[in-house]
C-alpha positions as CSV (number, residue, x, y, z in Angstrom):
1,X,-276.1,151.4,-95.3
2,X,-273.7,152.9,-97.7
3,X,-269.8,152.2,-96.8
4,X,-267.1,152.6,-99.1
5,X,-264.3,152.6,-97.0
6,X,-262.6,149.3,-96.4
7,X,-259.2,149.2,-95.5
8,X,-259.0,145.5,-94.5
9,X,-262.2,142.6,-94.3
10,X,-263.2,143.9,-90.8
11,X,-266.2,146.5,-92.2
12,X,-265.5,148.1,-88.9
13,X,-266.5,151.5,-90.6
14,X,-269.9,150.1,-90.0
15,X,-270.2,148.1,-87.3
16,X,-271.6,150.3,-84.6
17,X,-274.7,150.7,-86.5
18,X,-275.1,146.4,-87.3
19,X,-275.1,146.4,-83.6
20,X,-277.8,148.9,-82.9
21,X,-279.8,147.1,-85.7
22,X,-279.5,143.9,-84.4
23,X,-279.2,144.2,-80.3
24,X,-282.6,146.1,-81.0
25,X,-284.4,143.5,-83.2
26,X,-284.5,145.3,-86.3
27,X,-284.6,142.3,-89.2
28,X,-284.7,141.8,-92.7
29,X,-287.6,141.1,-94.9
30,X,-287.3,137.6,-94.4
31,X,-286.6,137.9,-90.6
32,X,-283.3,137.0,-90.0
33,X,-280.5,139.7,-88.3
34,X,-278.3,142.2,-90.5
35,X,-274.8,141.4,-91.3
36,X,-271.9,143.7,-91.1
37,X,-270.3,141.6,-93.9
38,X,-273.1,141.8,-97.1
39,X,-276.0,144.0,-95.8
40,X,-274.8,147.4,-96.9
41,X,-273.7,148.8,-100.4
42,X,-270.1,150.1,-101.3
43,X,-266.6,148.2,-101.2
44,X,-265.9,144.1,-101.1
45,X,-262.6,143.9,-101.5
46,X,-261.5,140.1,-102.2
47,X,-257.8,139.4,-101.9
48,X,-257.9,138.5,-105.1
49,X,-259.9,141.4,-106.3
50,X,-259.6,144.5,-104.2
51,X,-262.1,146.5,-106.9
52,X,-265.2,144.2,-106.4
53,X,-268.4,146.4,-105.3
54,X,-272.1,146.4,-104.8
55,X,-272.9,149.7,-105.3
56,X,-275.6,152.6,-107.2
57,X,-273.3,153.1,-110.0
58,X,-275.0,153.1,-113.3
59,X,-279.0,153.0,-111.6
60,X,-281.7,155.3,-113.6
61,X,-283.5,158.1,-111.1
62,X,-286.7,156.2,-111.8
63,X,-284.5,152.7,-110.2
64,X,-283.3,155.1,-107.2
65,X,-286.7,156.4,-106.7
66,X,-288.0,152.4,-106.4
67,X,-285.1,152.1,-103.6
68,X,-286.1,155.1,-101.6
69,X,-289.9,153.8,-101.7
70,X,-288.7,149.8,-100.4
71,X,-286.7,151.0,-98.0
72,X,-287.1,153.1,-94.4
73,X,-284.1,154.5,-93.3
74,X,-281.0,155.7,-95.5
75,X,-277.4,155.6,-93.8
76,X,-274.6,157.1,-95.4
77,X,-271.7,156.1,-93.5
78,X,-268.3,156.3,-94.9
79,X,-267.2,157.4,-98.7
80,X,-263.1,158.4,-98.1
81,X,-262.3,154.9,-99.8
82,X,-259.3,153.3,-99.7
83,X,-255.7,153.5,-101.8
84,X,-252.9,150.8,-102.7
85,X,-250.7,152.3,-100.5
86,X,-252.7,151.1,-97.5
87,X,-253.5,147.7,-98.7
88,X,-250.0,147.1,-99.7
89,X,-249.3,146.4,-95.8
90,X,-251.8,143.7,-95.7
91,X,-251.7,141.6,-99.2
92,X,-248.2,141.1,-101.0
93,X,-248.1,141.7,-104.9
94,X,-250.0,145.2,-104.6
95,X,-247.9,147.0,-107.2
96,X,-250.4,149.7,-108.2
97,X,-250.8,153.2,-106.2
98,X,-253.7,155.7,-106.2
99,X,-257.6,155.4,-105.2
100,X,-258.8,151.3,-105.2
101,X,-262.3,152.7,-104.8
102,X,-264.7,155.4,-102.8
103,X,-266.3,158.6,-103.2
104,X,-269.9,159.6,-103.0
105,X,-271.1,159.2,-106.6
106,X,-274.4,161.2,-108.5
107,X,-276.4,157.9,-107.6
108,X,-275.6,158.1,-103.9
109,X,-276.5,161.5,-103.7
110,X,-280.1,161.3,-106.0
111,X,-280.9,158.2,-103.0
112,X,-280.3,161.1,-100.3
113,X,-282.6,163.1,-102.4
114,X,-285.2,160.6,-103.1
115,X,-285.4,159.0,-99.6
116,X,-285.7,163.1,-98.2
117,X,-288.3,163.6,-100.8
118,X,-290.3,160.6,-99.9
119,X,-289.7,161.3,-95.9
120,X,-287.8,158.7,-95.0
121,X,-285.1,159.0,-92.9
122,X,-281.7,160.2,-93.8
123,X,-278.6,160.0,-91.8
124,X,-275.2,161.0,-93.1
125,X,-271.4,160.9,-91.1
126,X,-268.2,162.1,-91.4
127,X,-265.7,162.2,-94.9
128,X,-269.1,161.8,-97.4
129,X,-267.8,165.6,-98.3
130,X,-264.0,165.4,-98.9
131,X,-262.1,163.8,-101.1
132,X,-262.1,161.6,-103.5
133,X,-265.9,163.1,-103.5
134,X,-266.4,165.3,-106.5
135,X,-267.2,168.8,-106.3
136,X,-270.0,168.9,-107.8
137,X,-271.9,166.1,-105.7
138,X,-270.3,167.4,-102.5
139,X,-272.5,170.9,-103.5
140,X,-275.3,168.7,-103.7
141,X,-275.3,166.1,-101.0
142,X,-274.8,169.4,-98.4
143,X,-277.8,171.2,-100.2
144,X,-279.7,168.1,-99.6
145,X,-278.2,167.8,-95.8
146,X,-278.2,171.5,-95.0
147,X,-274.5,170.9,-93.9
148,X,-271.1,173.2,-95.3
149,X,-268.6,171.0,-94.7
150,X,-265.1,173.9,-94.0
151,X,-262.2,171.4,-95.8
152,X,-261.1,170.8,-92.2
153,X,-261.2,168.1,-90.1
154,X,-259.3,166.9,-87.5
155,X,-258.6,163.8,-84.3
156,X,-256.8,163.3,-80.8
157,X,-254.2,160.9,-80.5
158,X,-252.7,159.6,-77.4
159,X,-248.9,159.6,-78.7
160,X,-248.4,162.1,-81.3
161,X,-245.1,160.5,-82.0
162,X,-245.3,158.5,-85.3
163,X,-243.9,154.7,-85.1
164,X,-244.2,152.5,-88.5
165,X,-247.6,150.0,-87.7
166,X,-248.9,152.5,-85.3
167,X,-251.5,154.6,-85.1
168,X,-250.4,157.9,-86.5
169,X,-250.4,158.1,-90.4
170,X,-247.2,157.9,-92.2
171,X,-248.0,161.4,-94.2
172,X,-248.8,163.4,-91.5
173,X,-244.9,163.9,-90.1
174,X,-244.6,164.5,-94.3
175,X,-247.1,167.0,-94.5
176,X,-245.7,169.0,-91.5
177,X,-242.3,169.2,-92.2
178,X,-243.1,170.5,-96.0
179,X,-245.4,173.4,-93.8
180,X,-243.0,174.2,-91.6
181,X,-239.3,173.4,-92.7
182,X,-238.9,171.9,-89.4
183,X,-238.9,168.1,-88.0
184,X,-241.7,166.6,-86.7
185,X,-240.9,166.1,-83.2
186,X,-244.1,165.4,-81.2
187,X,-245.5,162.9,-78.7
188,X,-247.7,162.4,-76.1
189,X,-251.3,163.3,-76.6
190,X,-252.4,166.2,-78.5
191,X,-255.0,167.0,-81.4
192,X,-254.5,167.5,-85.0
193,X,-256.4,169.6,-87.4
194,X,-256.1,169.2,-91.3
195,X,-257.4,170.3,-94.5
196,X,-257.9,169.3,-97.7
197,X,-255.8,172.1,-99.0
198,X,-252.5,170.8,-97.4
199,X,-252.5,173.3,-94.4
200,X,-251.6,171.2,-90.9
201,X,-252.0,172.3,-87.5
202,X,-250.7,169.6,-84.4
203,X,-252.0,170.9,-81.0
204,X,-249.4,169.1,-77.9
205,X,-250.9,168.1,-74.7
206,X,-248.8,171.5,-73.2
207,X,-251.2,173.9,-75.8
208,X,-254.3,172.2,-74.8
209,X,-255.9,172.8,-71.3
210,X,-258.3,169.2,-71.9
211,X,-256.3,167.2,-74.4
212,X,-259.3,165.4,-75.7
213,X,-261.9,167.2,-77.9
214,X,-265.7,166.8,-75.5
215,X,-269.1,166.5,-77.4
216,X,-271.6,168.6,-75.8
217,X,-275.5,167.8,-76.2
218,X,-277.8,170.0,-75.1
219,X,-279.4,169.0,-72.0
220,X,-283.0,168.9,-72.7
221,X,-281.8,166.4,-75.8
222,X,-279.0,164.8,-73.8
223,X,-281.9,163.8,-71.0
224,X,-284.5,162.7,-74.2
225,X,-281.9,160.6,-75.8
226,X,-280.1,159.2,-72.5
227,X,-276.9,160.3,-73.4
228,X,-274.3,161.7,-71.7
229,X,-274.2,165.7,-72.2
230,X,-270.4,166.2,-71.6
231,X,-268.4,163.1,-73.3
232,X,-264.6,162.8,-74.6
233,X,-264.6,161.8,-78.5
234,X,-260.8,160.9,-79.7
235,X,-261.5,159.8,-82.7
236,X,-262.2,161.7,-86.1
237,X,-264.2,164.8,-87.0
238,X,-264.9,167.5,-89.2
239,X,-265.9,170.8,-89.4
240,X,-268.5,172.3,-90.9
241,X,-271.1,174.8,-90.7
242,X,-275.1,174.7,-91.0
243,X,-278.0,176.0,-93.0
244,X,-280.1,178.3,-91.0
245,X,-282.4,175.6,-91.7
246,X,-281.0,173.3,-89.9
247,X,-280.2,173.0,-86.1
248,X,-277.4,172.3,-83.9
249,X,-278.0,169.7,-80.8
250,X,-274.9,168.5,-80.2
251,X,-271.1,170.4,-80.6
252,X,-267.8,169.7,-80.4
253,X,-265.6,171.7,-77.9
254,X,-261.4,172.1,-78.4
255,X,-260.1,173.4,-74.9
256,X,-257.1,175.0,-76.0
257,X,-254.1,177.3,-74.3
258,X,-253.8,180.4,-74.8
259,X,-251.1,179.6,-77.3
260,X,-253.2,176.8,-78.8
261,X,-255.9,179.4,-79.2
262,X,-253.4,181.9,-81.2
263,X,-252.6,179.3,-84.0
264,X,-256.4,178.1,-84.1
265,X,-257.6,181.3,-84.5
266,X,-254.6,181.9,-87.0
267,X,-256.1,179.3,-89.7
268,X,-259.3,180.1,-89.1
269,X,-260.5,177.1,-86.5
270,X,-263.2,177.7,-84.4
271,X,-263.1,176.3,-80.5
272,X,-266.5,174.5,-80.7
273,X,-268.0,173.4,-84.0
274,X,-271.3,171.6,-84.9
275,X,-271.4,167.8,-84.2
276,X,-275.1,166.8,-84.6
277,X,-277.2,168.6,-87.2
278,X,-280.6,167.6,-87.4
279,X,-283.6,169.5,-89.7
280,X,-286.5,170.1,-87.6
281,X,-288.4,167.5,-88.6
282,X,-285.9,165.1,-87.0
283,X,-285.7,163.4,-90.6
284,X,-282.5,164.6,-91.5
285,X,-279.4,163.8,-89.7
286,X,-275.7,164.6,-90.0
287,X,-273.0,163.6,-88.0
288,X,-270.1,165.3,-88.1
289,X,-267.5,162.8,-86.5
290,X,-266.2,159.2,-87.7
291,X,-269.1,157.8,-84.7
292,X,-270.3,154.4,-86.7
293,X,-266.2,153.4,-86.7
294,X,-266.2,151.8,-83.5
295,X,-264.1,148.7,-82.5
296,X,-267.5,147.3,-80.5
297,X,-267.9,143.5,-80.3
298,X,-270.4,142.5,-82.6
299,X,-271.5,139.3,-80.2
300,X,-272.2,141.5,-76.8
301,X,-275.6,142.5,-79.5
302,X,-276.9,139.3,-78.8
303,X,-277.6,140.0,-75.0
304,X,-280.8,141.6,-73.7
305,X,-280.2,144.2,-70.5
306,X,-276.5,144.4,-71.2
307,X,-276.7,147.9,-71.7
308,X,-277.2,147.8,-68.1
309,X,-273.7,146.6,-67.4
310,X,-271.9,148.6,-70.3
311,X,-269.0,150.4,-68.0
312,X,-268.1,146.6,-68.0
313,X,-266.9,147.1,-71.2
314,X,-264.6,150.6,-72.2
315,X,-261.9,151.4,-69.5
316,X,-262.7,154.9,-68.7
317,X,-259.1,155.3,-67.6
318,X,-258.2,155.2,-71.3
319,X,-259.0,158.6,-73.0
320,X,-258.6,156.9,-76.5
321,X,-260.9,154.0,-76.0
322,X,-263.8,154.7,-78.0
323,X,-266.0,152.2,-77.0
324,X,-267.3,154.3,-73.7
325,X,-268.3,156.9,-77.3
326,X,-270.2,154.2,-78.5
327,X,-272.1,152.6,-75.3
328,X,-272.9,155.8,-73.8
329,X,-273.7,158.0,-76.8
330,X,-274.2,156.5,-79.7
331,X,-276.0,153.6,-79.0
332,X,-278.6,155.6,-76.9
333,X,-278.5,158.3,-79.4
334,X,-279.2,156.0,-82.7
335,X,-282.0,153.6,-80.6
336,X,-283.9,156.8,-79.8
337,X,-284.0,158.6,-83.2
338,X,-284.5,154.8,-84.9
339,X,-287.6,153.9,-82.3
340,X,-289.5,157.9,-82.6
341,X,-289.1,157.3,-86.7
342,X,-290.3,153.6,-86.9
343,X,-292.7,153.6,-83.8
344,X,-294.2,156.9,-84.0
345,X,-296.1,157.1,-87.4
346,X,-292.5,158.1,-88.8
347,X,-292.6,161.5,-87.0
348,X,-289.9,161.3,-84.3
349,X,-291.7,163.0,-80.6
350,X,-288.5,164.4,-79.7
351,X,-288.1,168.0,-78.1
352,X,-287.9,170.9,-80.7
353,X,-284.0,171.5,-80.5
354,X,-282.3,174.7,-79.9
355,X,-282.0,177.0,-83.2
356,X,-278.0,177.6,-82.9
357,X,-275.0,176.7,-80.3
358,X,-276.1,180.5,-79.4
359,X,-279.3,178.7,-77.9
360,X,-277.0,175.9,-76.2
361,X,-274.5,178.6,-74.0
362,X,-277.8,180.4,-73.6
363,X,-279.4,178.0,-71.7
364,X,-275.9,177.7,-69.3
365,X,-276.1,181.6,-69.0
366,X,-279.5,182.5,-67.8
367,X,-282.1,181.3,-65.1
368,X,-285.0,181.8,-66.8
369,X,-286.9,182.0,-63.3
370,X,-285.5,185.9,-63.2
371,X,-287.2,188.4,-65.4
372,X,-285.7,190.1,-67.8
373,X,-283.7,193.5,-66.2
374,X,-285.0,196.6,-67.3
375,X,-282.0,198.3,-68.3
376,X,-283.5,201.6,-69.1
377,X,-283.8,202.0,-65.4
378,X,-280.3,201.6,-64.7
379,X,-277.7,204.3,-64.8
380,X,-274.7,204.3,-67.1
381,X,-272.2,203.0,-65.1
382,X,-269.5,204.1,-67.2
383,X,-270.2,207.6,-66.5
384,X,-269.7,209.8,-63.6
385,X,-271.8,213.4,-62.8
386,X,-269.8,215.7,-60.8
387,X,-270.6,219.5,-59.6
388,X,-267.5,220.5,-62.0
389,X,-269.7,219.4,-65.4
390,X,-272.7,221.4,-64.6
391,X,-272.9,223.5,-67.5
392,X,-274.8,226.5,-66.4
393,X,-276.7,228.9,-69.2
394,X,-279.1,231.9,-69.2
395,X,-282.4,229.6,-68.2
396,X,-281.5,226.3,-66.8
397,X,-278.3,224.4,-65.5
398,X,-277.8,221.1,-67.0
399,X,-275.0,218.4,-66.1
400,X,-272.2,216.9,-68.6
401,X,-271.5,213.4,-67.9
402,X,-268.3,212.5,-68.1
403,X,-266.9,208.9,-69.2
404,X,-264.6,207.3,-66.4
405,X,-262.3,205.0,-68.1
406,X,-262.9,201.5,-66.5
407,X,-261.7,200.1,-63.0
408,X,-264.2,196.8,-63.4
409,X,-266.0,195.1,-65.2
410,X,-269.3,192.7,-64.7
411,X,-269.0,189.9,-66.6
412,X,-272.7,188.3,-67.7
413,X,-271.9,185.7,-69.7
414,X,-269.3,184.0,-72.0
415,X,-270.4,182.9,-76.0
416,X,-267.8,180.7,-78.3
417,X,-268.6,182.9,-81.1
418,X,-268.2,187.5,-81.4
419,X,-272.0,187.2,-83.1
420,X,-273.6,185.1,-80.1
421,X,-272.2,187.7,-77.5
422,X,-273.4,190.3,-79.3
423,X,-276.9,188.7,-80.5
424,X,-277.5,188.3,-76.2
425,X,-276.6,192.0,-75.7
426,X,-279.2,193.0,-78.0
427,X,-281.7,190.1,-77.2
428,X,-281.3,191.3,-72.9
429,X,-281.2,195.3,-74.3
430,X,-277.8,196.0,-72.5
431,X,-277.4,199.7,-74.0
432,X,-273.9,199.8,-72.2
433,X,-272.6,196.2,-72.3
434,X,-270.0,195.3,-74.9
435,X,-267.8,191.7,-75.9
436,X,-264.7,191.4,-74.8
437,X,-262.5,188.5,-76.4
438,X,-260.4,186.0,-73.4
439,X,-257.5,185.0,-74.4
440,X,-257.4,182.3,-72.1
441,X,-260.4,180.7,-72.5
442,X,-260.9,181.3,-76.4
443,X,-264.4,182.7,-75.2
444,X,-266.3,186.2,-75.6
445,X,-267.6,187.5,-72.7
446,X,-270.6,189.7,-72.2
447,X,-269.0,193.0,-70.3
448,X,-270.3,195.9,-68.6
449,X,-267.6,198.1,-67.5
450,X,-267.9,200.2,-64.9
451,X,-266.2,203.3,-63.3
452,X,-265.6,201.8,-59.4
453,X,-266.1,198.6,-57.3
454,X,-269.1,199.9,-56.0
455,X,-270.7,200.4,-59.0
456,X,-270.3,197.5,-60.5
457,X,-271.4,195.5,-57.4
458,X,-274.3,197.9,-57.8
459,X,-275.3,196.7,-61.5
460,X,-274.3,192.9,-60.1
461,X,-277.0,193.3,-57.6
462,X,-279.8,194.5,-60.4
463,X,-279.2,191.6,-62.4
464,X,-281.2,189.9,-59.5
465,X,-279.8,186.1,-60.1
466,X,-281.2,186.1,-63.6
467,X,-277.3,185.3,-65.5
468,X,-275.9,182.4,-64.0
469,X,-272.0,183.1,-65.0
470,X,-272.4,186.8,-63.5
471,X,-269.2,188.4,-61.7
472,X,-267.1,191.0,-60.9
473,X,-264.0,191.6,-62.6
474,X,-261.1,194.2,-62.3
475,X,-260.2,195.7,-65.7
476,X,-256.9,194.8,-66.3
């Protein structure tokens, strides 16, 4: 485990993990159970020494290489460090201000190289990209992970309203009001998106239709991993894009207003993003959201079956109580990926996942139990042939279709992204569909207008139960 983020002695940043490790009986050399508190590299603050470390710094390639070989999995869980300024609250006589310590050095990022190389397994999580991470190892550690991380990232809170001690950070209400030249007067819940260039964006609960950001697993994986497929996260994430190497299983989902949408779309930030990037091999794992920082009780490990009575211990009620996250995701999630690596000859026997989110709607859209329409068969409902467009010449008479602008439409399907809609009109061979952006669901939707009613419950009727989402709409 790698963690250099400690903002107090609770090593909460990796907690989740110690848990997994030691509710499933996975032990040291000499047998005894991992500790939150020494078994890791990165930060040890002391009160009397907030700069004291066990960490890669200063190891040869050949040293790193010796590492990769000893050890089986690799789990790179938190680099954003820690500043002055937010020990200063905890230990008096803190006088200096700036970085204490953190940031994903060149060592870190030649042991994700050398465990990749040697096929162990590699897992990475939220802020190893940003700051105070160099460039030039960022580059690196997402060529290595197959991950892009955008400079955003972004979490719900249930009071946006900032109060000294609480949860909201001091600079955010800063930041804002040197964007906008206006106070910062929000609270309640809502969602805020930020990036490392300064720009802010704070989403209300009254521009949000679901004020807490979902995680969506596929549901082939969701069902392989025991997870839940549809789960709030209110905690951290980031967003980033992937290699065409690697694949998407899991996403994250904003529901915004129509107005939420406008300002998203304004700075460039998509609806759904990628939350759980995995290379095919299964080897290779990033996750996108702050999911090992979870406020679990270390002792509840100690029980066998007590997964079986887990609702005992989140209050569902609560939208920000991250510990329904950890016992219905990720616990399930990380058991099943560490058992397939360790138990399996170090080849996880998971399901091949999906290729892109594109794969993920696609699976909601169509009933695979339907064949494919044959569209060359259809008319072109958009057009109408009347006696007044025959166009009569010396040998033959010929008709002129002529193009009816739309009364309706029939809508097949709805994508989170312009290229998926129009990757599933040419993968279905729709020669007369088209995308049509919604403003009120942030979605593109699959079209095919047509000149009447009629007609379009006429094309309705040919796609024969094969799209799921299939309707008809009046053109507005």
């Amino acid at each position: 485990m790698l963690d250099k983020t400690a903002q107090d002695f609770s090593n909460i940043e990796h907690r989740a993990f110690t848990w997994v490790l030691n509710h499933h009986h996975y032990v040291k050399e000499d047998g005894s159970n991992y500790s939150r508190r020494v078994d890791y590299l990165g930060h040890f603050p002391q009160p009397d020494n907030l700069l004291n470390a066990k960490d890669l710094d200063g190891y040869t390639q050949k040293q790193i290489d010796s590492i990769a070989k000893f050890v089986n999995v690799g789990y790179f869980i938190d680099t954003y460090g820690s500043t002055y300024e937010e020990w200063r609250a905890k230990l008096n006589n803190i006088k200096e201000s700036g970085l204490v310590y953190g940031g994903l050095e060149a060592e870190d990022a030649s042991l994700m190289d050398a465990l990749q190389r040697q096929g162990k397994l590699l897992i990475a999580e939220f802020s190893i990209f940003g700051a105070p991470t160099p460039m030039p190892i960022r580059r690196r550690a997402e060529d290595i992970l197959g991950v892009h991380f955008s400079g955003w990232v972004g979490r719900y809170w249930q009071d946006l309203e900032y109060r000294e001690g609480g949860e909201l950070p001091e600079w955010i209400p800063q930041v804002y009001q040197e964007q906008y030249h206006k106070e910062y007067e929000f609270d309640g819940p809502g969602i805020g998106f930020f990036h490392e260039d300064g720009r802010i964006l704070i989403l209300p609960e009254n521009e949000l239709i679901h004020n807490v950001p979902i995680l969506e697993t596929e549901r082939h994986i969701a069902e392989e991993m025991g997870v839940d497929a549809f789960i709030r996260y209110p905690f951290w994430f980031e967003i980033c894009t992937p290699d065409t190497a690697v694949r998407t299983v899991s996403q994250f989902r904003v529901y915004s207003s129509s107005a939420g949408l406008t300002q998203m779309r304004a700075l460039g930030i998509p609806t759904s993003f990628p939350a759980v990037l995995v290379k095919p091999d299964w080897k290779t794992i990033y996750l996108a959201g702050d999911f090992t920082d979870n406020p679990v009780s270390l002792t509840t490990s100690r029980f066998a079956g007590i997964t079986s009575i887990r609702s005992l211990f989140y209050d569902n009620q609560n939208p920000e109580d991250r510990k329904k996250f950890f016992w219905e995701w990720y616990e399930p999630f990380i058991s099943k990926v560490l058992d397939s690596y360790l138990e399996n000859s170090q080849a996880p026997e998971l399901p091949p996942p999906p290729r892109s989110l594109y794969d993920i709607t696609l699976e909601l859209t169509i009933d695979e139990r339907f064949a494919k329409v044959n569209w060359d068969m259809v008319p072109d409902p958009r057009y109408d042939v009347a006696l007044d467009s025959m166009a009569v010449s010396k040998d033959s008479v010929s008709y002129q279709p002529t193009l009816i602008d739309p009364t309706h439409f029939v809508k097949l399907a709805a994508f989170p992204r312009e290229y998926h809609a129009d990757a599933f009109i040419e993968d279905e061979g729709i020669p007369f569909a088209s995308e049509k952006f919604n403003v009120q669901t942030g979605e593109y939707e699959v079209v095919i207008p047509c000149r009447s009613d009629s007609v379009a419950r006429f094309i309705l009727g040919k796609c024969n139960g094969r799209y799921k989402q299939s309707e008809v709409l009046e053109a507005r």
